[in-house]
C-alpha positions as CSV (number, residue, x, y, z in Angstrom):
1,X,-33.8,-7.5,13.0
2,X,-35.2,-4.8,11.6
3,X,-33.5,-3.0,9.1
4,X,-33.4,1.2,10.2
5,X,-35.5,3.3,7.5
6,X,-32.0,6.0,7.4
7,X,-29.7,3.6,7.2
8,X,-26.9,4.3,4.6
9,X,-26.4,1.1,2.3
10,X,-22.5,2.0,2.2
11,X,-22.0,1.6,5.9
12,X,-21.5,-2.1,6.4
13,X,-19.4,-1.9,10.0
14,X,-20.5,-0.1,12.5
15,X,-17.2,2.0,13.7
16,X,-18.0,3.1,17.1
17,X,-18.8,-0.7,17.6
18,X,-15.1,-1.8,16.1
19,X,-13.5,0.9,18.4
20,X,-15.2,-0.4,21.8
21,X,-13.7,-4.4,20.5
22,X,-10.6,-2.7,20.3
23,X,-10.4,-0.9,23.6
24,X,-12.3,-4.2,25.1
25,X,-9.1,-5.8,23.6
26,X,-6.3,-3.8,24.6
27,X,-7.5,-4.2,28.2
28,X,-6.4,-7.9,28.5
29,X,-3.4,-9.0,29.6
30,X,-0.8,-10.3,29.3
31,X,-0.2,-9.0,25.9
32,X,-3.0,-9.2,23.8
33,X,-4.8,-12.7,25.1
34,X,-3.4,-15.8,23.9
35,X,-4.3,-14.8,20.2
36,X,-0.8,-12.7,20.0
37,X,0.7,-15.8,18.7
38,X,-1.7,-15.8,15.5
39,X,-1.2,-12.0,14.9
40,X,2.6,-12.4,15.4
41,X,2.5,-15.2,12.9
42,X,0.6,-13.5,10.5
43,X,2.7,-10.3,10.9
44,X,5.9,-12.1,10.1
45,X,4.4,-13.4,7.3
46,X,4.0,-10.1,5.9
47,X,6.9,-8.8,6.9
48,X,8.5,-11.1,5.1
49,X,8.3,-9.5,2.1
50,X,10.8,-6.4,2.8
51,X,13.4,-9.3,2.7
52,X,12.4,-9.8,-1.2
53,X,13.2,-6.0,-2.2
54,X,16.4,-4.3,-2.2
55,X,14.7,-1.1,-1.2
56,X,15.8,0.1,2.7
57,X,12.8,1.6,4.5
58,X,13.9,4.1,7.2
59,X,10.0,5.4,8.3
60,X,7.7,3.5,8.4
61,X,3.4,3.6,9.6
62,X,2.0,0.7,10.9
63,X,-1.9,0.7,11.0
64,X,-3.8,-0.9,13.2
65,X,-1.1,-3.4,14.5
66,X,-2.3,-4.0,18.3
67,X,1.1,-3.8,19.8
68,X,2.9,-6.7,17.4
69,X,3.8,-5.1,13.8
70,X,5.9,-1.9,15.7
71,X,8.1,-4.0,17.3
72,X,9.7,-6.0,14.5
73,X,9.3,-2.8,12.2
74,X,11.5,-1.4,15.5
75,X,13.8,-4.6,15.3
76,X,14.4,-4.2,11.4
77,X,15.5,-0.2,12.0
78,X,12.3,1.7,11.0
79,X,11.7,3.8,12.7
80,X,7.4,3.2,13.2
81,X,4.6,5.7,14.0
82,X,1.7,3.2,15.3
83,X,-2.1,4.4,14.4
84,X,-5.2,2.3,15.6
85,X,-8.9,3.3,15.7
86,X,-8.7,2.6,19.4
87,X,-6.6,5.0,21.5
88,X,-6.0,2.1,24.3
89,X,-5.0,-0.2,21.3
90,X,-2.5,2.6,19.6
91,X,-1.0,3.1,23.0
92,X,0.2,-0.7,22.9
93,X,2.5,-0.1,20.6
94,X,4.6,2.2,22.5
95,X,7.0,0.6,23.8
96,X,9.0,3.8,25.4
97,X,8.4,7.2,25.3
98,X,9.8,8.1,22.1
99,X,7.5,6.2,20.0
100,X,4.6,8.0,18.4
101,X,1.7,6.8,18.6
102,X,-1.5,8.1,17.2
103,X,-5.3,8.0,18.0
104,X,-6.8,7.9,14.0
105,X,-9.7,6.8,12.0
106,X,-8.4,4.2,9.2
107,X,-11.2,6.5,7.2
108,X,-10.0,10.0,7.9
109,X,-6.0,9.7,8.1
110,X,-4.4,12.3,9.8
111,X,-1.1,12.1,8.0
112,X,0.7,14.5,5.2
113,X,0.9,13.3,1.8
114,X,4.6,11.9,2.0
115,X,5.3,11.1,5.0
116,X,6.4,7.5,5.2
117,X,8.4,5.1,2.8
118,X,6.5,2.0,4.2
119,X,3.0,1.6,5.3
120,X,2.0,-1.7,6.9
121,X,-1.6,-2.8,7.9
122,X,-1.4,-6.4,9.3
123,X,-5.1,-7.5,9.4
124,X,-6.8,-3.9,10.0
125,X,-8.6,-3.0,7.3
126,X,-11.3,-5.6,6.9
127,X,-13.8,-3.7,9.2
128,X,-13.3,0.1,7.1
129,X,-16.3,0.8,5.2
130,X,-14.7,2.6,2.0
131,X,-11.5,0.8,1.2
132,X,-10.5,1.8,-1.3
133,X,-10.9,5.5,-0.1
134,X,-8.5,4.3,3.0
135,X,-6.2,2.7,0.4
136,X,-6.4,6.1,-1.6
137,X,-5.5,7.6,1.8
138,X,-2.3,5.2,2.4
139,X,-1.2,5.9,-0.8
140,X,-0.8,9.3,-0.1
141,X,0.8,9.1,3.0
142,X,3.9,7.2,0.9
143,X,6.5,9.2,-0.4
144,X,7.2,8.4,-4.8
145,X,8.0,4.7,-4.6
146,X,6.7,3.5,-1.0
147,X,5.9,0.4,-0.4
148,X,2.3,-0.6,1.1
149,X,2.4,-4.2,2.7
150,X,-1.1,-5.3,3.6
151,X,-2.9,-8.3,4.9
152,X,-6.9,-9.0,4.7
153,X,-9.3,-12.2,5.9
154,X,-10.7,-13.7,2.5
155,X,-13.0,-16.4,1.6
156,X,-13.4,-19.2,2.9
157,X,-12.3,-17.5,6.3
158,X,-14.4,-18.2,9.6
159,X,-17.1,-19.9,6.8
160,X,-17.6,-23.2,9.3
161,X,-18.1,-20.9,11.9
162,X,-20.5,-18.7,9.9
163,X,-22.5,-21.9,8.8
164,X,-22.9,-22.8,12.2
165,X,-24.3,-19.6,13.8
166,X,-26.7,-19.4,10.6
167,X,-28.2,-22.8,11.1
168,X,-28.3,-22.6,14.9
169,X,-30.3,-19.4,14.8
170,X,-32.6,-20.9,12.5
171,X,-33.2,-24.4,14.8
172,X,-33.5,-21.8,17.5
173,X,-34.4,-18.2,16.8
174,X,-36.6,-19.1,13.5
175,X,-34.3,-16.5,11.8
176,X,-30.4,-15.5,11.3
177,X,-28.9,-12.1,11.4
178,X,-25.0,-11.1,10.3
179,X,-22.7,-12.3,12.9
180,X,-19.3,-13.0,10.8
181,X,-17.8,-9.9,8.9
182,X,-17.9,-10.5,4.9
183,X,-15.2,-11.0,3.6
184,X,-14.0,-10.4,0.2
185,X,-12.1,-12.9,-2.3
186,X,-8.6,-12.7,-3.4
187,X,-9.0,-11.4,-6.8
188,X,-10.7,-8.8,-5.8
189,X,-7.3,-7.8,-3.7
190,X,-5.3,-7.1,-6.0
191,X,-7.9,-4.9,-8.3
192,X,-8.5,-2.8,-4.8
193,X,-5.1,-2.0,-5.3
194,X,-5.3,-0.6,-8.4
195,X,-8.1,1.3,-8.2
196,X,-6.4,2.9,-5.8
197,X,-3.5,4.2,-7.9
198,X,-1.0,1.5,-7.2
199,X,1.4,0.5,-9.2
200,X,2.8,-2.9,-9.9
201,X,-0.2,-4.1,-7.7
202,X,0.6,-8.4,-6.6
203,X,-2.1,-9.8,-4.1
204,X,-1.3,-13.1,-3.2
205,X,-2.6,-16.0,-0.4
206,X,-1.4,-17.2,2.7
207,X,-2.6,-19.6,5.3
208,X,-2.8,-19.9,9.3
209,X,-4.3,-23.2,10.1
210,X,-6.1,-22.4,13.7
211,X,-6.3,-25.5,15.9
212,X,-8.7,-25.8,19.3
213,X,-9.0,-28.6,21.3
214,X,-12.0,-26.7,22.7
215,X,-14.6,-24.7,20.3
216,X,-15.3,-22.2,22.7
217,X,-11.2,-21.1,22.5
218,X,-12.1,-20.1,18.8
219,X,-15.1,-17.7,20.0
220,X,-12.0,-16.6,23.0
221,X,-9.6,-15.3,20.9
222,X,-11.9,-13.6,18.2
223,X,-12.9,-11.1,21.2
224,X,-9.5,-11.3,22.3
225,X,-8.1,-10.1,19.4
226,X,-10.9,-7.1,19.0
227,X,-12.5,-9.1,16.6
228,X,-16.3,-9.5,17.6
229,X,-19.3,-8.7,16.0
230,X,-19.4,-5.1,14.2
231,X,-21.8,-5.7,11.2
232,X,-24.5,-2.6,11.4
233,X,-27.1,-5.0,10.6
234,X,-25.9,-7.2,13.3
235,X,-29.0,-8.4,15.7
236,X,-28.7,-6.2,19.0
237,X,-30.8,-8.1,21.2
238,X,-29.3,-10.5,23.7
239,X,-28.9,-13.8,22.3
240,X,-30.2,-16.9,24.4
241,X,-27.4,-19.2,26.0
242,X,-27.9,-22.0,24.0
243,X,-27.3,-20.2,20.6
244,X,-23.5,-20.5,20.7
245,X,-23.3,-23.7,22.5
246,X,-25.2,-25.3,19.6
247,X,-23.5,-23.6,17.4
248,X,-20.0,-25.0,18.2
249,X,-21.6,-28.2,18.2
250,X,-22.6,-28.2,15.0
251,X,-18.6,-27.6,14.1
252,X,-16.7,-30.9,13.1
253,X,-13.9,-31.8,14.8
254,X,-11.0,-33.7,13.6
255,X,-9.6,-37.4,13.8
256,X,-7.9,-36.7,17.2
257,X,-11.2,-34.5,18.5
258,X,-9.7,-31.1,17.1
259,X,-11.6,-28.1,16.0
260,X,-9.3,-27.1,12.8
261,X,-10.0,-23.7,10.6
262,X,-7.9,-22.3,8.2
263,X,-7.3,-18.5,8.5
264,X,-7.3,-17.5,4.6
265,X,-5.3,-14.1,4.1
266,X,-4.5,-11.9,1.3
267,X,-0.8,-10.6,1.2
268,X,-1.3,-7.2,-0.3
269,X,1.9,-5.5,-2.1
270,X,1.4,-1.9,-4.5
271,X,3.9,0.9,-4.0
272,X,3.3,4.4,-4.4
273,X,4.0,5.6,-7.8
274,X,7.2,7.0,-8.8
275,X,8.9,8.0,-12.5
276,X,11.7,5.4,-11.9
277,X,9.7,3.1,-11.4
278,X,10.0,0.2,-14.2
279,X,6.6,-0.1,-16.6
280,X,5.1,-2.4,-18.7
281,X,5.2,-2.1,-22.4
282,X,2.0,-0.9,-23.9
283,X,0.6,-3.0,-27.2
284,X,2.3,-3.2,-29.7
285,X,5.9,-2.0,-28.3
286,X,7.5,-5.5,-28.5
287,X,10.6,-6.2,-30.6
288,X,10.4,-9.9,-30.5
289,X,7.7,-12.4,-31.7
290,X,7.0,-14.9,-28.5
291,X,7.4,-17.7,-31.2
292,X,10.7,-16.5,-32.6
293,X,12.0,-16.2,-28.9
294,X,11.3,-19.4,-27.9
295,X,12.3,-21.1,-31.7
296,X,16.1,-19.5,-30.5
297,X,16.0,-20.9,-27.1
298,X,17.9,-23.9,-26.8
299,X,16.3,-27.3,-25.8
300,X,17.6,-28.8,-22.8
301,X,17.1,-32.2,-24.1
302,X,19.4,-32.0,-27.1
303,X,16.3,-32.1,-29.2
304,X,16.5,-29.5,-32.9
């Protein structure tokens, strides 16, 4: 493909391209496809987490969370304002007429600074373009010592699959184009986080192994889930029929046949920062050499 003589290096996704997945995706039913398991998993994974602080979260934003995160913020007692790109895939997460839902931009928040204790983006945020500006953004929307809970694709995510499309456009196309959104590594998670004026900024890993009997399942529940192709140098041109089929053929299956890829995720945790928070001595402020401390400590084996 070639590459457009205007085109802004900073734009990586093409947005108009995620919202039409979205809308695509909020139009199956039941639910959303059979990939609500995986997103259900994944958001329970992250929800997790509440259960490891003592703080109590009473409003709460979840971004991007195509109709699973509201309900189990809704079943924990926070009250949840739902925001997706997608105005079909926002509207999922109403689940009666009370609940507020809102048509926004990940990019160009429409919320006032302070205006949620908890913000929680299960797996939305890999296709923004300036994230750390949309972190900046959610960090704003928390009130002094709100909590941010966010989960991202990392390395080696999707990489089979990604190996396969390149190699099969090759044998077949005499060239390759971006098919598979980059995705970033973890320790570049928890940095994000900073840089966005986080404090006590943890990113850690989690893992969803995804198993297929059929390869073409895998390709199902990627556009099921609003998850196709939205790279801005993707190639735009039909593909021919064979590309995929050789593609998942190239994949290597299992002992018992089984197509098995691990979904690789970042747990994101940072709160918003507050004066009570507790901070971390600065050089220089300790009382206690780390030798003297652990020359007192007593040896569990009896030894002086």
């Amino acid at each position: 493909m070639k590459r457009p003589e205007t085109m802004d290096e900073s734009v990586i996704f093409d947005r108009r391209a995620v919202r039409l997945h979205r809308d695509r995706a909020a139009a199956s039913s039941p639910g959303i496809g059979s990939v609500g398991a995986i997103l259900e998993d994944a958001a329970a994974r992250l929800l997790d987490r509440l259960d490891d602080v003592t703080r109590r979260f009473t409003r709460a934003l979840d971004v991007g969370g195509r109709g699973v995160v509201a309900p189990l913020l809704r079943a924990r007692g926070i009250e949840t304002v739902s925001c997706d790109l997608s105005a079909r895939m926002a509207a999922r997460s109403a689940t009666s007429a009370e609940h507020l839902v809102v048509a926004a931009d990940e990019e160009w928040l429409p919320f006032a600074a302070g205006s949620f204790d908890l913000v929680v983006a299960s797996l939305s945020l890999h296709w923004v373009n300036d994230l750390p500006g949309a972190l900046i953004q959610l960090r704003r929307s928390l009130a002094p010592d709100g909590l941010l809970l966010a989960s991202v694709p990392i390395l080696p995510t999707l990489a089979p699959l990604r190996a396969a499309l390149f190699g099969a456009e090759l044998e077949l196309l005499d060239g390759a184009s971006a098919r598979i959104s980059p995705f970033p590594e973890l320790r570049d998670c928890a940095s994000l986080l900073q840089r966005a004026g986080f404090a006590l900024p943890v990113a850690d890993s989690d893992e969803l192994l995804l198993s297929y009997a059929d390869p073409r399942a895998l390709l199902a529940d990627l556009r099921a889930a609003g998850e196709s192709n939205a790279v801005m140098l993707r190639d735009r041109r039909i593909p021919p029929a064979a590309l995929f089929a050789h593609a998942l053929a190239m994949l290597e299956a299992d002992v018992d046949g089984r197509l098995q890829l691990p979904l690789k995720l970042a747990m994101m945790t940072g709160w918003a920062p507050s004066p009570d928070q507790p901070k971390p001595l600065k050089p220089g402020q300790f009382t206690v050499r780390l030798e003297d401390a652990l020359a007192a400590m007593p040896d569990p084996a009896g030894d002086p």
